[in-house]
N, C-alpha and C positions, 0 to 999 in steps of 0.2 A: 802441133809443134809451135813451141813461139819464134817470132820471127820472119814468119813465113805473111806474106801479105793476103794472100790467097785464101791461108787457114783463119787468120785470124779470128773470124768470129767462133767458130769453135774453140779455140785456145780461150779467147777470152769466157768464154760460155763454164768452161770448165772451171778459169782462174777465179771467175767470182765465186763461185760453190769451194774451193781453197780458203777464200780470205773472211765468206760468210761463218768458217766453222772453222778457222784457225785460234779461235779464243780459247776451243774448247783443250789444247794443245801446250797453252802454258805451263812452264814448268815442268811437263810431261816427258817422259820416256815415248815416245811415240814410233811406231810402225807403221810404216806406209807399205800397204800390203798389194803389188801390182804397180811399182814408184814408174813407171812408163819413163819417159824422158828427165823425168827429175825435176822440172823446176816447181813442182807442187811440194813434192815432201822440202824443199829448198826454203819455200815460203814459209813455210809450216816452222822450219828450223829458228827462223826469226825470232820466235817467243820458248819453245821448246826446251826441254833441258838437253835431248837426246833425242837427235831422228833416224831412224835406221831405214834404209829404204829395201825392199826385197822383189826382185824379178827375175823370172828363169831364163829370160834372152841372156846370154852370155857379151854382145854385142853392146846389147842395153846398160847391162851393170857394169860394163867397160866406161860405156861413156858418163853413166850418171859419176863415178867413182873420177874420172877426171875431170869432169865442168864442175862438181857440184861436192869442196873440199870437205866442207861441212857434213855429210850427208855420210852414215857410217851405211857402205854398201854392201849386200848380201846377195848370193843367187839361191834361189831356192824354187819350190813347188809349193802353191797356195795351200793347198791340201794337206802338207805336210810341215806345217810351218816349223822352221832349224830354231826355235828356242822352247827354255823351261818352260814349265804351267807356271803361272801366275808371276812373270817378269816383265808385263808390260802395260802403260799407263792407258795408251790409246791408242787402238788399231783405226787407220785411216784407209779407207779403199775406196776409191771414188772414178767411177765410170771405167769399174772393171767386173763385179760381178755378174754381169748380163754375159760376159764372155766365158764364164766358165761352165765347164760339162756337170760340176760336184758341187753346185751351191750350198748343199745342206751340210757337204760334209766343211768345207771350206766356214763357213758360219760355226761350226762347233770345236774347229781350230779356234777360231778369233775367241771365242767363250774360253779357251781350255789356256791360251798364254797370257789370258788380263787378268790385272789383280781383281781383286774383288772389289768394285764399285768404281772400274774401271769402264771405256767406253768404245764402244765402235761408232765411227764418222762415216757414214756411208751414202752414195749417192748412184744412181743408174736412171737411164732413158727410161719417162714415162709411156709404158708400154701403149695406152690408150691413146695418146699423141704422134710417137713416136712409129710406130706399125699399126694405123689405126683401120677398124677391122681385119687384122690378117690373123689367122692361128699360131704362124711362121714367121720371123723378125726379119723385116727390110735388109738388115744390113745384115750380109753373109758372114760375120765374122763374131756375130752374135746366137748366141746360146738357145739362152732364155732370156725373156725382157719381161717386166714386172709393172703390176700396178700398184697402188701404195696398199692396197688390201694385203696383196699379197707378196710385197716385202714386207709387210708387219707381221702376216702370217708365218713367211721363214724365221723371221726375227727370235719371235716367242716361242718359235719349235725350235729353237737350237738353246733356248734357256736363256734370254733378256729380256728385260724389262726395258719397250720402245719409249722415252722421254720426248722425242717431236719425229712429226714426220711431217715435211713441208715439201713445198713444191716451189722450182725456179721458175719465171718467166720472164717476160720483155719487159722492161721498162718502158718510159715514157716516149724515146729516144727511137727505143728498137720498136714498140708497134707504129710511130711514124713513119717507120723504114717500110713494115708492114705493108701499111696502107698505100705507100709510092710503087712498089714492088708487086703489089700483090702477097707475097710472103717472103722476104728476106730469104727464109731457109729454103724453098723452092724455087727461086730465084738460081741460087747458088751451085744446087742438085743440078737444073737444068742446063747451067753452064757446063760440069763437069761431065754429065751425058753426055754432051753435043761434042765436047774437044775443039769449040769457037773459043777465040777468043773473048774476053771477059769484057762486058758491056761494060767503058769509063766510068760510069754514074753509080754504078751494081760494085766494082772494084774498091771506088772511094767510098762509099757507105762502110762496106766491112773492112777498111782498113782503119775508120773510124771507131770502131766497136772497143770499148771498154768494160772493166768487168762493172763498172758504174752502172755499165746500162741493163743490168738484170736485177731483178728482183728476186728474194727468196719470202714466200711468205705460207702461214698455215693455213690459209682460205684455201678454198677450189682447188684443192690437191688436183683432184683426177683431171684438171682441165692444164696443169702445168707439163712443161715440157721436159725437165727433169723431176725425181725425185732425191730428196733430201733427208736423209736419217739420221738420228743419233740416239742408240742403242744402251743399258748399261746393265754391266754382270753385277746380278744383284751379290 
């Protein structure tokens, strides 16, 4: 959520992966498939021709449809996406597929309402980083989580052609944070375990956090903390 002093480096974490792959959006008819709190497909709108945002919280499309004037609001079911075949430039879904039960079927919607040489913007928790060693993903609100094998793998089973698959990580900024912490992001875990109060030192770092301070790059995929796709119907 932005705003929140607490979330920030998450919010930020996410908004760089927005503004990395907001070029690809120009012009575009775009679908933001999973628009969570809106200010991603919001950004998005900036360059855009058309941003349509879709989510099944009723709550959620209440509030995206009043913060975010621009942002033509939809409720719906990922799986069952409410528009035509081939009516849309760019579907956008970024740090939502790992939550869903129907991945595969959810990817042959995105195939089924882009035009043809259209694209999918997609991004999810790098499963090797992210739950690393487990069978089973850390965070209970997740599905499935993916390595970039095998997001390229559902990619190409649902019928696109993968154009990059990169991976986000810390910049210059945040592995100094690293090194002061021991890790930033376990750092942060370990506050919200405990329910203490937030170490001053640990608070002001991530309230610091900009999407500057990530990098997106196609090196060392499997060793990035997100991944970063961009997808297109041949």
């Amino acid at each position: 959520m932005p705003g929140i002093a607490e979330e920030n480096y998450w919010f930020r974490r996410h908004e760089a992966a927005y503004r990395a792959l907001a070029s690809y959006c120009r012009d575009a008819v775009v679908l933001e498939a999973g628009c969570g709190e809106g200010y991603g497909a919001d950004l998005l709108a900036r360059d855009a021709k058309a941003v349509i945002g879709l989510d099944y919280d009723v709550l959620t499309s209440e509030h995206v449809a009043r913060k975010y004037p621009r942002i033509h609001m939809v409720r719906g079911n990922l799986v069952m996406l409410p528009f035509a075949g081939e009516s849309i430039d760019v579907v956008a879904n970024l740090q939502v597929i790992e939550h869903l039960w129907e991945q595969e079927r959810f990817l042959r919607e995105c195939l089924r309402v882009l035009r043809p040489g259209g694209r999918l913007l997609i991004t999810t928790p790098n499963r090797i980083t992210f739950s690393p060693g487990r069978d089973t993903p850390l965070n209970p609100f997740h599905t499935r989580e993916l390595n970039a094998a095998e997001l390229t793998e559902l990619l190409v089973g649902a019928g696109f052609r993968v154009e990059l698959m990169a991976g986000l990580r810390h910049g210059p900024r945040l592995r100094a944070a690293d090194e002061e912490f021991g890790s930033i992001i376990q750092a942060q875990l370990d506050v919200a375990v405990s329910g203490e109060p937030w170490p001053a030192r640990l608070l002001a770092a991530v309230e610091a956090v900009t999407s500057a301070d990530f990098e997106i790059v196609e090196s060392d995929v499997d060793a990035s903390l997100d991944l970063a796709g961009v997808a297109i119907k041949p």
